[in-house]
C-alpha positions, 0 to 999 in steps of 0.5 A: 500500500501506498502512502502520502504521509507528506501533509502528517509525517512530520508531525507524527515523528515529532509527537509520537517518536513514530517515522512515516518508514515505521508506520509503513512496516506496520501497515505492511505487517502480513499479521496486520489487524485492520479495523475499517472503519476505525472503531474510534473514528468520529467521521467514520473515514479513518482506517485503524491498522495495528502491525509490528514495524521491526525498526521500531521493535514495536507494535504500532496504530496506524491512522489512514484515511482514503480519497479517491485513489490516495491514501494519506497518512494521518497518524501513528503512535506506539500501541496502547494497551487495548490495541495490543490486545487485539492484535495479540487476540485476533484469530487469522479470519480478522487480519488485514482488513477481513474484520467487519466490527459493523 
């Protein structure tokens, strides 16, 4: 997946310690549990992803959000306690974008 982190990375890296680089492991994590929506969004548009980046030598969230054929960076933070959690309890079936928490 391709990623603008171009308008948030910056901020990212300053406010969480995170890299757009380690952002984009977790992203690319083949065990990746992806919430769509995300279950904390208030829009409803945003994507949660929680995924390992072996740079960081952490379990990362991952913020997307897609506009016609872009997907933007939004954020990324080291995971939280009830993030971890789900990404240490998913079964197979939930990963990479196969949970529907409708």
């Amino acid at each position: 997946m391709d990623v603008d982190w171009s308008h948030r990375g910056d901020y990212m890296a300053e406010r969480h310690g995170v890299t757009f680089e380690q952002a984009n492991e977790a992203l690319a994590d083949p065990d990746a549990l992806v919430f769509d929506p995300d279950y904390a969004s208030q829009s409803g548009r945003s994507v949660r992803t929680i995924g390992w980046s072996s740079t960081a030598g952490r379990l990362l969230t991952v913020i997307t959000v897609t506009e016609g054929d872009v997907t933007y960076g939004v954020n990324g933070w080291p995971a939280n306690d009830i993030d971890a959690r789900h990404y240490r309890d998913a079964d197979p079936a939930e990963q990479q974008g196969e949970r529907d928490d409708t």
